[in-house]
N, C-alpha and C positions, 0 to 999 in steps of 0.2 A: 543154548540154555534150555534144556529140558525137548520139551517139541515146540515151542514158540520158535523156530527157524533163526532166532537170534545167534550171532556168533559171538562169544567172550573169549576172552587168552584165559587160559587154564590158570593161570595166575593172576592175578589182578592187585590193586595199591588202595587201602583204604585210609582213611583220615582220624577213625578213633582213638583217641589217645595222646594223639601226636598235632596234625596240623591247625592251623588255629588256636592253641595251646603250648604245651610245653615244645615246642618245636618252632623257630623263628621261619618267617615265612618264605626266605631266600633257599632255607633250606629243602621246603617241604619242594621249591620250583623245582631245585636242584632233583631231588628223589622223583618229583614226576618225571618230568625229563627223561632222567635215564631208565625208568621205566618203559617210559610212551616209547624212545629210542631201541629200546628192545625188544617190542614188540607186544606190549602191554597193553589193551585197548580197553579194560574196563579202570574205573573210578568209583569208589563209593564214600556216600558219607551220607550224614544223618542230619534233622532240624537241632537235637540234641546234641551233638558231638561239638565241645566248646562254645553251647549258647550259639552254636547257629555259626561262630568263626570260621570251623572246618568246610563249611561250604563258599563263605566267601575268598578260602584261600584257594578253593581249587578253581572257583571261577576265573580268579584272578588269573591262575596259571593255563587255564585254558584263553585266554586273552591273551595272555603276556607271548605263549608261544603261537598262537594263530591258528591251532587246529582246525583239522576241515570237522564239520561236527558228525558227518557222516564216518572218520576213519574213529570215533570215541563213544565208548557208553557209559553213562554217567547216572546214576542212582542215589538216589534219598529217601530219607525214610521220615514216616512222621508217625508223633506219640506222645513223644516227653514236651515238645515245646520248643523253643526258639531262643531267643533275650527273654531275659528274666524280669521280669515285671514285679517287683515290693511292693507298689499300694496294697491297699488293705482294699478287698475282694475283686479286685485285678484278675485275669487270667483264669480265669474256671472254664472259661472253653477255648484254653490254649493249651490245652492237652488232651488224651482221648482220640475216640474215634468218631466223635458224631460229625455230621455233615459240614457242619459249621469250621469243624477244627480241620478237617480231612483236606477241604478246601480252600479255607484262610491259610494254614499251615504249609501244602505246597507251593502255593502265590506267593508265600513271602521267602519258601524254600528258592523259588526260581528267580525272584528278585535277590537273592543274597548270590547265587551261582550267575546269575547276569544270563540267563539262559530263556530262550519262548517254551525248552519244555526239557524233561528230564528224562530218559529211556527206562528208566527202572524206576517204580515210586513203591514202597513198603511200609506195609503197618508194623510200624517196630515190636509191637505187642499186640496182643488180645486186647479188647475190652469190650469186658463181661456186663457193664451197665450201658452199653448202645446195641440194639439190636440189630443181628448180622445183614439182615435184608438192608437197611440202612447204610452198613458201611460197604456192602457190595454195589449199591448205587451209585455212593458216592464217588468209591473209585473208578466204574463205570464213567459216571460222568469226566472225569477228569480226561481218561481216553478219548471221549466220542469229542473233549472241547482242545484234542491235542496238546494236554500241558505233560502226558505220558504215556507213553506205548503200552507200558507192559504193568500190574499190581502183582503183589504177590506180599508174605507176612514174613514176621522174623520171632522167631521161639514159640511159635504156636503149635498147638498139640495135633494130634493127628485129628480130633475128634471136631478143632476147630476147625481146622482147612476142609475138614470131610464137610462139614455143615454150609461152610463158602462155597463151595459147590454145589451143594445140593440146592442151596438160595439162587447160585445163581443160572442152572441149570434149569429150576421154576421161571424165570424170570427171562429164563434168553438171552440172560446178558455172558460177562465175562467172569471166570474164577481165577482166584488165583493162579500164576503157573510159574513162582518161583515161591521159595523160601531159604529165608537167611537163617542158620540154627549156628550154634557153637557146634566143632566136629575134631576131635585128636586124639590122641590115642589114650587119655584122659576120660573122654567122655565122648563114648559111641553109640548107648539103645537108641537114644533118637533117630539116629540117620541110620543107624545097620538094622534096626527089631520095628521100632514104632510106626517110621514112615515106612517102612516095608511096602505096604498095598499100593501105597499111591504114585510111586514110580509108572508101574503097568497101570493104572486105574486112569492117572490123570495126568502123567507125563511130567511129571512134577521134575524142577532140576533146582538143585541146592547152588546158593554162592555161599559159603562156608564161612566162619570165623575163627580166630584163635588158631590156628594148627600148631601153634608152637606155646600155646597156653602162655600167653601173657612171657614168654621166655624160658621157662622151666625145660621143655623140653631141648632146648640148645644145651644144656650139661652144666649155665652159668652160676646154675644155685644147688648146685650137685654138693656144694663142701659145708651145706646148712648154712653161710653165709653169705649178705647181700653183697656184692666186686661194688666197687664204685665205678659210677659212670656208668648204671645201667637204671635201666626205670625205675624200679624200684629205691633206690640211692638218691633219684632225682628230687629238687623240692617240690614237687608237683602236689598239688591241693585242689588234686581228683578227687571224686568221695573212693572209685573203684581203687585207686591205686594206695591210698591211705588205708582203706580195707584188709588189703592182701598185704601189703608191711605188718599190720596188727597181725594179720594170722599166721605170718612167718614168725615175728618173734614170740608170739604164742606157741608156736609150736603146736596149730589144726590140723586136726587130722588130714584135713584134704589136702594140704602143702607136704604134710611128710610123704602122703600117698604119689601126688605130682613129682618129687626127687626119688623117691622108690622106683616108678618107670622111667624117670629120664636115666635112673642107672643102668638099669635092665638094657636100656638101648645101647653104652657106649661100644660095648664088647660088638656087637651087629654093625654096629657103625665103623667102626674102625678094621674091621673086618673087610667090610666094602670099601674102605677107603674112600670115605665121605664124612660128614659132620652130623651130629645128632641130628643139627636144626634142618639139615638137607635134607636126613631120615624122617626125621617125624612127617613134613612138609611134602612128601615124595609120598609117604603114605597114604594120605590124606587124598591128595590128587590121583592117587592108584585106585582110588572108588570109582566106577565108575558113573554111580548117581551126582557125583560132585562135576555143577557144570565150570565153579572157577573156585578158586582157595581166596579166600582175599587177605593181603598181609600188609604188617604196617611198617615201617621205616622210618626211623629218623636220622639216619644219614645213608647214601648213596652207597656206599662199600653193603650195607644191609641187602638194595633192593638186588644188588649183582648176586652177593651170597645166597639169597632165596633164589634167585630164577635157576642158581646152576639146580637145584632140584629137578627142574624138570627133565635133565638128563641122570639123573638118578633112579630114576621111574624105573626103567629098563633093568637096574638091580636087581628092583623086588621081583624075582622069582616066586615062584609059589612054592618052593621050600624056606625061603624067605621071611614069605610071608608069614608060614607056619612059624616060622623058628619066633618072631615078631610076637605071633599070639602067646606061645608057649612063654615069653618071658615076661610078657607085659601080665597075663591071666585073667584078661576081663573081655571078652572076645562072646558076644550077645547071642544068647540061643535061641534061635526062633522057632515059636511056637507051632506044632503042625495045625496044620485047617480040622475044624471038623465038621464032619455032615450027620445031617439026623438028628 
């Protein structure tokens, strides 16, 4: 992972969406399992992801199956908050970055995973009303009291990360040295144009989101309509996933754009004799700033389907690759440097 000497499986199983939530939790054992069995070693999930369930089901499954915790790396993030608290002025510092929430927030992260500490812990977000020196202590702290090895951010700007640094470069402590971004062939400045400098600067290594956008790039919503039995079909009463139903049947621009490149793919795809969601995903991991993809699953046929990507890799030739840009047509130009 980046230059932190950490090792992740270039694929890894996340919990957003799925465990603790609309995914029963025999199921989500089942999907780690055959993960972990194939050679899977990282896990991620969030304080946010199901109010906090998503974490108690992976705990569960790391208990239930006996892992050494030496052969697993397991990561949480904090920001949004945990259980949801209704009184009336309840929870104002159970969200955010300030020391209070950074802190209280992993504790009760580590107490839902049943864990003395997490290897990964991320600031799900920016926030612009705690001052950086503050939240780079605070994660500092949390390292030097062993509840986490490693910090690092998820969607923050190049301008943020560059300033975690420089805080904590003053300071002598630690900066971040991962970041979580969304990354598919959907949506690349970030990871190919923005973070550009800090690969070489700060050894920065991405764990990724999304590579198969929410589905879209598997070819499943290629006919404008939703298949039943897919996430979106489901009754889930996600805000994200009630979101993107509205902007499908709306008919938003970013959804027609998302089926525009999943078509662009099939003819590449079938070509190589693999599946879109192989290609998209094969893609993704063909970065090489990308230190693991993280994908989610809610049934085990899923986690096998993703991992053949990894021999898919070997495909993308660099005419391939070309051919990729040429049909997708969003492929990020980088700016030259200038002096003087």
């Amino acid at each position: 992972m980046g230059r932190s000497g950490l090792k992740v499986s270039v694929i890894s199983l996340g919990g957003w969406l799925t465990y603790g939530g609309a995914t029963g939790d025999e199921i989500a054992f089942d999907c780690m399992k055959a993960a972990y069995d194939s050679g899977v070693n990282f896990f991620d999930c969030a304080e946010g992801y199901a109010a906090g369930k998503s974490e108690i089901v992976m705990g569960k499954a790391i208990q239930k199956f006996g892992w050494n915790r030496c052969d697993i790396v397991i990561s949480t993030k904090v920001y949004w908050g945990g259980e949801s608290n209704s009184a009336p002025g309840r929870g104002q510092n159970s969200v955010g970055l300030s020391r209070k929430h950074i802190i209280e927030g992993t504790n009760a992260s580590l107490k839902r995973l049943g864990l003395d500490y997490v290897d990964l812990i991320y600031a799900h977000r920016p926030d612009r009303l705690t001052p950086m020196e503050e939240v780079v202590r605070a994660f500092n702290w949390l390292i030097d009291q062993g509840k986490a090895f490693y910090w690092g951010t998820s969607e923050w700007s190049v301008e943020e990360i560059t300033d975690a640094w420089r805080v904590a470069d003053k300071l002598g402590l630690i900066g971040p040295v991962m970041e979580q971004p969304q990354y598919n062939l959907t949506c690349r400045d970030r990871v190919e144009k923005e973070y550009h400098p800090l690969y070489s600067k700060h050894g920065l290594g991405l764990t990724t989101f999304s590579a198969l956008k929410g589905g879209f790039l598997t070819g499943k919503y290629d006919s404008e309509a939703i298949p039943e039995n897919t996430r979106l079909d489901s009754s889930s009463k996600d805000a994200y996933i009630s979101t993107v139903v509205k902007k499908f049947h709306d008919k938003d621009p970013e959804i027609v754009r998302n089926i525009t490149i999943s078509r662009s793919l099939k003819p590449i795809a079938e070509k190589l004799g693999i599946t879109q969601g192989q290609l998209a995903l094969a893609w993704v991991i063909k970065n090489p700033n990308v230190s693991s993809a993280i994908t989610g699953a809610s049934r085990v046929e899923q986690v096998y389907e993703n991992l053949k990507a990894l021999e898919a890799v070997k495909l993308l030739t660099e005419d391939v690759m070309k051919e990729i840009d040429e049909a997708v047509g969003n492929k990020p130009v980088l700016e030259p440097r200038r002096f003087g």
